[in-house]
KOLKOLVO-599879 format. One record per residue: y, x, z of N, C-alpha, C, CB in turn; residue number from 0; residue in one letter. Coordinates in steps of 0.02 Angstrom, whole numbers. Glycine has a CB too. Layout:
<atoms>
<atom n_c2="Y" n_c1="X" n_c3="Z" ca_c2="Y" ca_c1="X" ca_c3="Z" c_c2="Y" c_c1="X" c_c3="Z" cb_c2="Y" cb_c1="X" cb_c3="Z" pos="NUM" code="A"/>
...
</atoms>
This chain:
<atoms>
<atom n_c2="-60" n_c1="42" n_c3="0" ca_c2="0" ca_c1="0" ca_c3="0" c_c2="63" c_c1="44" c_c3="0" cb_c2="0" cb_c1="-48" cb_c3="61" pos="0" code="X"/>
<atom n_c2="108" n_c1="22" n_c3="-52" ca_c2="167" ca_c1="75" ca_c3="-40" c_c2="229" c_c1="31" c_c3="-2" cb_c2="197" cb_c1="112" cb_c3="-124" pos="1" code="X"/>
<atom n_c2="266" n_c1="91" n_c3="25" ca_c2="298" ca_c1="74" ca_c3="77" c_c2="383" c_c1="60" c_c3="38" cb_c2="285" cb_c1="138" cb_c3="140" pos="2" code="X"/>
<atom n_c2="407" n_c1="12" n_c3="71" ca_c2="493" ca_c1="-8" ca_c3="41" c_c2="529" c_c1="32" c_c3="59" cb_c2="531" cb_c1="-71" cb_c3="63" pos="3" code="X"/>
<atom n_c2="610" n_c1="55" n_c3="39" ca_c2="629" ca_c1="93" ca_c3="79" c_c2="711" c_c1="94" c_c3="32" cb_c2="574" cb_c1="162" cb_c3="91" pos="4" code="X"/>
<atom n_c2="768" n_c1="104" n_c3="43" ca_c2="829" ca_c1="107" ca_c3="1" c_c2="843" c_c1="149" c_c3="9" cb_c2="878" cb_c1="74" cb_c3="3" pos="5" code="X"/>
<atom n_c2="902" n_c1="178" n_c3="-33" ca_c2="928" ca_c1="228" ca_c3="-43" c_c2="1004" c_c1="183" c_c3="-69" cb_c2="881" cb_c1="279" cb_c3="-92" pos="6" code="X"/>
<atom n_c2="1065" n_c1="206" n_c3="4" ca_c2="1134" ca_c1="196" ca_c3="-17" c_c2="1162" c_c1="256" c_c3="-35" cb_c2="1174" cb_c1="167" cb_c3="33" pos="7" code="X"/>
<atom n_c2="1184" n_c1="245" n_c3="-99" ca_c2="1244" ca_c1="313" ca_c3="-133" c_c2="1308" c_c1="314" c_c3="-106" cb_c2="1265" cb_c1="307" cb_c3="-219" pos="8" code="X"/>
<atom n_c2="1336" n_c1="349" n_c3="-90" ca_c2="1404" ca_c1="360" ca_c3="-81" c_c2="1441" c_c1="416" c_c3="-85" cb_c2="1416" cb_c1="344" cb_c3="-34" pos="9" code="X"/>
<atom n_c2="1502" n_c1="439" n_c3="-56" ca_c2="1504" ca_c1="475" ca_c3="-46" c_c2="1526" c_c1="494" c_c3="15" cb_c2="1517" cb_c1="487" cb_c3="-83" pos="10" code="X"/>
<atom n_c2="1523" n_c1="561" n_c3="73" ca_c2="1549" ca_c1="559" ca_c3="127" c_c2="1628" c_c1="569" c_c3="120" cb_c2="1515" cb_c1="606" cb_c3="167" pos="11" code="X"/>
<atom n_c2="1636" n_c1="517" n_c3="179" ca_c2="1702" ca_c1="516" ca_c3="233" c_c2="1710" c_c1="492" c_c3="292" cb_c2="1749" cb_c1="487" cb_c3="213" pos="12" code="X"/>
<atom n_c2="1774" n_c1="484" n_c3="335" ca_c2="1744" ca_c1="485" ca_c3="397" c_c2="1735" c_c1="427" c_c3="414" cb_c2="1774" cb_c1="517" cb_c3="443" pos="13" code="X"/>
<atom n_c2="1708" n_c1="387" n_c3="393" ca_c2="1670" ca_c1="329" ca_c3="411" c_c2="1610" c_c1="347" c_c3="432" cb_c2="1664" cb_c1="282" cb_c3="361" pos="14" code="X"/>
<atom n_c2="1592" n_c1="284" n_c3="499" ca_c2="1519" ca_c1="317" ca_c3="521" c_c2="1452" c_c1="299" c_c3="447" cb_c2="1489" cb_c1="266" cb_c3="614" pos="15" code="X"/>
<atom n_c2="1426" n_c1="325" n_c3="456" ca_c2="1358" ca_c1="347" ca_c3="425" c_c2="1324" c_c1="263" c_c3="385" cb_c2="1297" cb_c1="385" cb_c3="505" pos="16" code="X"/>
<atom n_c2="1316" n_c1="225" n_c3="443" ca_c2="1303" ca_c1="186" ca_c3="471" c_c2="1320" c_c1="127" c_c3="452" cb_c2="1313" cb_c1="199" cb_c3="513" pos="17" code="X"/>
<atom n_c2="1397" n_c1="132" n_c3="426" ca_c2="1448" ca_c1="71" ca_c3="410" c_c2="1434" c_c1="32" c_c3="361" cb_c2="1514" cb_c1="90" cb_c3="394" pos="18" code="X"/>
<atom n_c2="1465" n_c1="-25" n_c3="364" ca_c2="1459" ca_c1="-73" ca_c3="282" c_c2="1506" c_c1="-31" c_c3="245" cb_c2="1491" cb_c1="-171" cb_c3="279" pos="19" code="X"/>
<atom n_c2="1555" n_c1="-5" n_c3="265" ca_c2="1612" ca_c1="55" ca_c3="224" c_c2="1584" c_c1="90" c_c3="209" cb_c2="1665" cb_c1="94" cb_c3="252" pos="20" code="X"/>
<atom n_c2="1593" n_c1="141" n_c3="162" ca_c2="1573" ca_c1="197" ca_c3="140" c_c2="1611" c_c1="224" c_c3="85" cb_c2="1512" cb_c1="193" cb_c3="126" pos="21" code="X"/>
<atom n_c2="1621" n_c1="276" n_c3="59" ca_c2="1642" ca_c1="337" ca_c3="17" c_c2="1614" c_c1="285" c_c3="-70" cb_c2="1582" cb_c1="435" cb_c3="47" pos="22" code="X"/>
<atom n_c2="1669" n_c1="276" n_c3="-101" ca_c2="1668" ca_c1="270" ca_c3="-164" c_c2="1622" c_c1="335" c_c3="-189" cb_c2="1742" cb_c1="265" cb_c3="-191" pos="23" code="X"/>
<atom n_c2="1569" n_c1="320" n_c3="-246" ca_c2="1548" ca_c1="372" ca_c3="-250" c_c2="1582" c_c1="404" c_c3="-302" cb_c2="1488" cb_c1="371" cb_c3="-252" pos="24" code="X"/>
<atom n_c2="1638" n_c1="383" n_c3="-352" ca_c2="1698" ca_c1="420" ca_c3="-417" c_c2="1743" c_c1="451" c_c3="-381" cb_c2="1747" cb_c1="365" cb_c3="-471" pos="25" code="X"/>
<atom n_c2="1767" n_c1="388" n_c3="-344" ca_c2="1835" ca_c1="433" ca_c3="-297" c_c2="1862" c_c1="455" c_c3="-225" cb_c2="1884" cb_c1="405" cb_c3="-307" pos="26" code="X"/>
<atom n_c2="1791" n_c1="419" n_c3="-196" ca_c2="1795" ca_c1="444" ca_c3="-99" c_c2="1844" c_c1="370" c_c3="-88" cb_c2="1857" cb_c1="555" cb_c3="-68" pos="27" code="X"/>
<atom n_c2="1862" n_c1="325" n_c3="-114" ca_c2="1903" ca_c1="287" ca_c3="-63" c_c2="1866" c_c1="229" c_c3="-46" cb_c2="1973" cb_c1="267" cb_c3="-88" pos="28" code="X"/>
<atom n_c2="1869" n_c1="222" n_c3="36" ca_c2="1823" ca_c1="168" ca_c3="52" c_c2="1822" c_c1="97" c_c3="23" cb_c2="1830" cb_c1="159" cb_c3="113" pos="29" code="X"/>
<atom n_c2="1755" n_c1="87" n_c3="23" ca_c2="1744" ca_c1="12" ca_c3="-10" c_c2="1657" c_c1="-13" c_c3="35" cb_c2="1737" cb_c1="21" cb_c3="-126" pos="30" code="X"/>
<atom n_c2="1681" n_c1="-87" n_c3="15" ca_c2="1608" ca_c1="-109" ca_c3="47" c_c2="1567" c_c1="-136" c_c3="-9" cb_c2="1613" cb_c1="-170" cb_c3="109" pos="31" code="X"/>
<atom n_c2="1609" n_c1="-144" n_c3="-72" ca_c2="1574" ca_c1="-153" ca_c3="-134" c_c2="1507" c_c1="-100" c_c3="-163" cb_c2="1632" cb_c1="-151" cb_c3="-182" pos="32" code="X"/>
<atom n_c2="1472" n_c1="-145" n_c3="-150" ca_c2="1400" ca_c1="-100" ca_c3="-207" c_c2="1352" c_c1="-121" c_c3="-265" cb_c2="1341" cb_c1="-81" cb_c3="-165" pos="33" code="X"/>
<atom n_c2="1345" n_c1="-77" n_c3="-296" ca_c2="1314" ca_c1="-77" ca_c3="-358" c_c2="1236" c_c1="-86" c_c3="-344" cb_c2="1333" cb_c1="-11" cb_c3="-397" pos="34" code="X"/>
<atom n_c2="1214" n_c1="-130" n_c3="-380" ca_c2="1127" ca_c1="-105" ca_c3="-386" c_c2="1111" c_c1="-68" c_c3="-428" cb_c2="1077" cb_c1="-152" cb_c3="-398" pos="35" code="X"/>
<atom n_c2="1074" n_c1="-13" n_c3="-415" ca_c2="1061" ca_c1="38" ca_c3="-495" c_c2="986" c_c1="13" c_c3="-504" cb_c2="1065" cb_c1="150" cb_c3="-487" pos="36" code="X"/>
<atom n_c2="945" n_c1="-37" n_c3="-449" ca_c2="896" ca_c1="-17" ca_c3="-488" c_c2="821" c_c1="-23" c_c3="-444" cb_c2="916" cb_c1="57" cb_c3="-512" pos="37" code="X"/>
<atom n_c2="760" n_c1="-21" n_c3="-454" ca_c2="703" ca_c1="-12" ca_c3="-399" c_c2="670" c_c1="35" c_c3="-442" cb_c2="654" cb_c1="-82" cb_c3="-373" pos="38" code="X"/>
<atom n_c2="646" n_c1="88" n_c3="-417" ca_c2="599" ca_c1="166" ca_c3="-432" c_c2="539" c_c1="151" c_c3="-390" cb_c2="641" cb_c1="251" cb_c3="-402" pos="39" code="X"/>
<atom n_c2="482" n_c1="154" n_c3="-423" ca_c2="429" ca_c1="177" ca_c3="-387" c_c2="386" c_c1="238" c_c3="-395" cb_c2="395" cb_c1="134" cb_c3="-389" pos="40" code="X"/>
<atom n_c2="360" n_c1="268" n_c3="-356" ca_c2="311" ca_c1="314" ca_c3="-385" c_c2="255" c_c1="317" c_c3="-329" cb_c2="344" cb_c1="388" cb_c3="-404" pos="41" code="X"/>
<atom n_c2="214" n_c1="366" n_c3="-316" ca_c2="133" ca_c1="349" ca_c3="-286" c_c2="151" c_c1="311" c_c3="-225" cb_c2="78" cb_c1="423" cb_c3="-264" pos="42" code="X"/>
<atom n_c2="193" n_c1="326" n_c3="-185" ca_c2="198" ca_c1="317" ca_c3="-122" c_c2="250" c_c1="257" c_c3="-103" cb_c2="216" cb_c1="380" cb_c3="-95" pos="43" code="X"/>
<atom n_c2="321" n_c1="259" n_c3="-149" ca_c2="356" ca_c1="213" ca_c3="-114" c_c2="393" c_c1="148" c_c3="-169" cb_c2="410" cb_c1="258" cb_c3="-71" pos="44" code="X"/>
<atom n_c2="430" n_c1="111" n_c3="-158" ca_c2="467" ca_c1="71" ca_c3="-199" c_c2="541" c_c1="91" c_c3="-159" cb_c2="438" cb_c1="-16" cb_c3="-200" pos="45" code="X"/>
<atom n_c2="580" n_c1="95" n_c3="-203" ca_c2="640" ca_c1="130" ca_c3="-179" c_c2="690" c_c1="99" c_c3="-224" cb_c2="637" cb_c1="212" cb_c3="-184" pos="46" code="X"/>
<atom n_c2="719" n_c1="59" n_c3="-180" ca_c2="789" ca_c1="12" ca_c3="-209" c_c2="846" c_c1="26" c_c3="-214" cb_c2="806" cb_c1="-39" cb_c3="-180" pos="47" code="X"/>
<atom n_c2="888" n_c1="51" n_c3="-252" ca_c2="963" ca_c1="107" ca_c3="-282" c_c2="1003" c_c1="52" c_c3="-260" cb_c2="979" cb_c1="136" cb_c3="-383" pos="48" code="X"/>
<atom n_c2="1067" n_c1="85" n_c3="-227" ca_c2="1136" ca_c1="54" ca_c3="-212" c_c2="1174" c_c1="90" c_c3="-202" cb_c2="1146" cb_c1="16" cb_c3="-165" pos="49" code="X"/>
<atom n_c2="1239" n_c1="76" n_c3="-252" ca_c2="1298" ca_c1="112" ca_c3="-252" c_c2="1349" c_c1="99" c_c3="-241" cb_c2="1310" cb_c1="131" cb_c3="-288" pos="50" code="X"/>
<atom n_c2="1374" n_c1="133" n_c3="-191" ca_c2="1453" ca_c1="110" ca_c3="-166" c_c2="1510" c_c1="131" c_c3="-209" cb_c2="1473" cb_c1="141" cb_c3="-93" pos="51" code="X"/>
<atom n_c2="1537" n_c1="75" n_c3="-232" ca_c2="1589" ca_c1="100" ca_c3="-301" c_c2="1648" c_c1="50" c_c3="-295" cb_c2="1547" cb_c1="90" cb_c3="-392" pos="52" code="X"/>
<atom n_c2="1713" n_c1="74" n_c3="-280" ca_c2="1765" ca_c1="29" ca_c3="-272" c_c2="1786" c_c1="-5" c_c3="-326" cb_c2="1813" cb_c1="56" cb_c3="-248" pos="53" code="X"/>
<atom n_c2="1825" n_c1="-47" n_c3="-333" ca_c2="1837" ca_c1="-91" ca_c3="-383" c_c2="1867" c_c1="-69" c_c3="-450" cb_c2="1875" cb_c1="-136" cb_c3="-356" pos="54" code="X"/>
<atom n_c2="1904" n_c1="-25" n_c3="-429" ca_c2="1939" ca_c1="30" ca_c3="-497" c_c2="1902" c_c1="56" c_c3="-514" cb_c2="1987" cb_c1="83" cb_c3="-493" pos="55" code="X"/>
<atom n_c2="1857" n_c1="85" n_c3="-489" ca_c2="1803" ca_c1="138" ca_c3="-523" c_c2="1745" c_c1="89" c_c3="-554" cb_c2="1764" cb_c1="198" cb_c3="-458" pos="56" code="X"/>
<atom n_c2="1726" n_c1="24" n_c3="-530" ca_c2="1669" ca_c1="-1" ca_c3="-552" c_c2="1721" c_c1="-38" c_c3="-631" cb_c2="1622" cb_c1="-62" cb_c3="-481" pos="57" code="X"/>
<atom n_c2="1763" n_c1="-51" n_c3="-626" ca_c2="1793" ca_c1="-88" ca_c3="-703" c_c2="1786" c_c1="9" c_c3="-751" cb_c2="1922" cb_c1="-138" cb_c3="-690" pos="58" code="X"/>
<atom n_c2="1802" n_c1="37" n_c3="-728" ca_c2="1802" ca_c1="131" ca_c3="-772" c_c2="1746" c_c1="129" c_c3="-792" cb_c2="1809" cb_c1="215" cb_c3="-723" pos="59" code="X"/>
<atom n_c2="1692" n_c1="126" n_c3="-751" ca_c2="1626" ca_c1="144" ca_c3="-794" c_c2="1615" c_c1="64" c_c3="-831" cb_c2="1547" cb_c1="174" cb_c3="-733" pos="60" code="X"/>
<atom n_c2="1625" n_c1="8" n_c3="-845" ca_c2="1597" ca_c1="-46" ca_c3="-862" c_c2="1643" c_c1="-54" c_c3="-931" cb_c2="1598" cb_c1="-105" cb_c3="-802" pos="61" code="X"/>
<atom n_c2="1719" n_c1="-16" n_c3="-927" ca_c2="1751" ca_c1="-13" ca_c3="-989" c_c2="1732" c_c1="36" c_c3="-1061" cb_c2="1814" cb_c1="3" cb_c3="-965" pos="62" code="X"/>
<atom n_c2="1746" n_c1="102" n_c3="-989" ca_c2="1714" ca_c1="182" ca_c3="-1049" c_c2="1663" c_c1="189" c_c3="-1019" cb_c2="1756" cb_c1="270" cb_c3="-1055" pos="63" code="X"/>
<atom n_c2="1634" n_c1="209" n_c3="-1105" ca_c2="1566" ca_c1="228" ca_c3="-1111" c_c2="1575" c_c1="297" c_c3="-1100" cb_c2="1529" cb_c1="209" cb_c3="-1178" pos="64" code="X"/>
<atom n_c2="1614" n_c1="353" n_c3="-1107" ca_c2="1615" ca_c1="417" ca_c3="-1076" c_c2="1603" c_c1="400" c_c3="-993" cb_c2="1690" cb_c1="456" cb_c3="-1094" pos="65" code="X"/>
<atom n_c2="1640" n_c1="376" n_c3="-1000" ca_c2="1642" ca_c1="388" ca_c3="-886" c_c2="1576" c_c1="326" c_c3="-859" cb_c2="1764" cb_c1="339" cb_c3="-828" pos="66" code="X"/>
<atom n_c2="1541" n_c1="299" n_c3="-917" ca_c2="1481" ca_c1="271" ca_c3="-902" c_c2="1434" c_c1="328" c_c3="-878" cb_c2="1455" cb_c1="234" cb_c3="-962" pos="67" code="X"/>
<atom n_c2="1417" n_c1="345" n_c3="-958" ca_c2="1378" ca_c1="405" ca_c3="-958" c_c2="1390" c_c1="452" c_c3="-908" cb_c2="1386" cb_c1="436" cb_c3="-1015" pos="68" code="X"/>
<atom n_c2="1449" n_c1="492" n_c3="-889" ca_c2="1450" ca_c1="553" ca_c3="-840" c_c2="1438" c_c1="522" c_c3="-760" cb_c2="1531" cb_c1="596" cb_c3="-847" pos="69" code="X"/>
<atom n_c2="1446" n_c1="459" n_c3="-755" ca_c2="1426" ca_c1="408" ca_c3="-702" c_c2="1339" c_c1="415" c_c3="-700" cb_c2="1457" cb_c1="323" cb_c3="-727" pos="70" code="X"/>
<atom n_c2="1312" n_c1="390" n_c3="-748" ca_c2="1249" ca_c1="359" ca_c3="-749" c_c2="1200" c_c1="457" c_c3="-732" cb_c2="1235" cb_c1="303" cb_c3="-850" pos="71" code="X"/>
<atom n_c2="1226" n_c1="496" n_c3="-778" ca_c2="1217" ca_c1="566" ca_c3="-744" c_c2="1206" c_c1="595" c_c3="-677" cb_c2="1261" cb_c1="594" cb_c3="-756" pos="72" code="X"/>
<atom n_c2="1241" n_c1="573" n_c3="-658" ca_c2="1278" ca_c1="588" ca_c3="-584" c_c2="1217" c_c1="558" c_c3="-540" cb_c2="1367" cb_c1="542" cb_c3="-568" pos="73" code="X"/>
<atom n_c2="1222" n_c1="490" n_c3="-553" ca_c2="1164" ca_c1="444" ca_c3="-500" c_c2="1099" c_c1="474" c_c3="-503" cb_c2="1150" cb_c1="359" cb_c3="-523" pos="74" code="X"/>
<atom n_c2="1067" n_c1="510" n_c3="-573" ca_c2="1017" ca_c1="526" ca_c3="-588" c_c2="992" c_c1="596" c_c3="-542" cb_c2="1023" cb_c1="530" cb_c3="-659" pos="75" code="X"/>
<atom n_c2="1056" n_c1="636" n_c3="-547" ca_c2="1048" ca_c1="686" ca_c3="-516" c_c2="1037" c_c1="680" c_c3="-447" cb_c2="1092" cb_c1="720" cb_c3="-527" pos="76" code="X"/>
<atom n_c2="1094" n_c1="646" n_c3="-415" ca_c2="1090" ca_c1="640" ca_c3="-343" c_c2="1013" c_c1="608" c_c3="-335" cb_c2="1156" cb_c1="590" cb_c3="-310" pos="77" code="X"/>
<atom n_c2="991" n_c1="558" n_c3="-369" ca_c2="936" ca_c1="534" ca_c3="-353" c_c2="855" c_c1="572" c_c3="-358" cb_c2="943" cb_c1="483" cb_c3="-389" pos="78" code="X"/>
<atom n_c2="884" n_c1="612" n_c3="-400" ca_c2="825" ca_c1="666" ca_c3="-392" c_c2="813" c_c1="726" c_c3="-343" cb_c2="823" cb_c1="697" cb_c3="-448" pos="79" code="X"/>
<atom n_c2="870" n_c1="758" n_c3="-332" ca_c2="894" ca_c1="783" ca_c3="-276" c_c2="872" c_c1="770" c_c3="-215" cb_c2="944" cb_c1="773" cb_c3="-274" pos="80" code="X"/>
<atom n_c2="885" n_c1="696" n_c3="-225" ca_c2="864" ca_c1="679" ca_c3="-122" c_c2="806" c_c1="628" c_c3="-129" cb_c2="946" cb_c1="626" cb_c3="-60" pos="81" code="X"/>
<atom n_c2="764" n_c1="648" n_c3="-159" ca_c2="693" ca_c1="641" ca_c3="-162" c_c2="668" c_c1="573" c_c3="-188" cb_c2="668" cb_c1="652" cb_c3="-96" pos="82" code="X"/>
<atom n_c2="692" n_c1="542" n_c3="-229" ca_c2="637" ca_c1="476" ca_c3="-262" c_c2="585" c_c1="504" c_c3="-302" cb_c2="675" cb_c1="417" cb_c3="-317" pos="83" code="X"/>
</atoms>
């Protein structure tokens, strides 16, 4: 049986850890708005993507397809990085 488990993107600031706030992940300014990127599975887990992206930044990537792409990059990396 594989086990559930999320993964929130952000970025740090001094908001606790913890918070519905968190770090825009384009530009660091707090927002409680988030993105779904998504559910990943592989042998062990199901792992559900959420991204904290303030309102200016979520219309940037949904307008340009450049700052889509260097967006959609970005998530990939971090997400590989910290282990899905």
């Amino acid at each position: 049986m594989k086990n559930f488990r999320q993964m929130e993107i952000y970025k740090e600031t001094d908001k606790p850890d913890k918070g519905w706030i968190q770090g825009c992940f384009i530009c660091y300014t707090p927002t409680a708005r988030i993105r779904e990127e998504g559910t990943f599975e592989d042998e062990n887990f199901i792992t559900e993507c959420s991204v904290f992206l303030c309102h200016d930044c979520h219309k940037l990537i949904k307008y340009s397809v450049d700052i889509k792409n260097e967006y959609d990059d970005s998530i990939y990396i971090y997400i590989m990085e910290h282990g899905i």
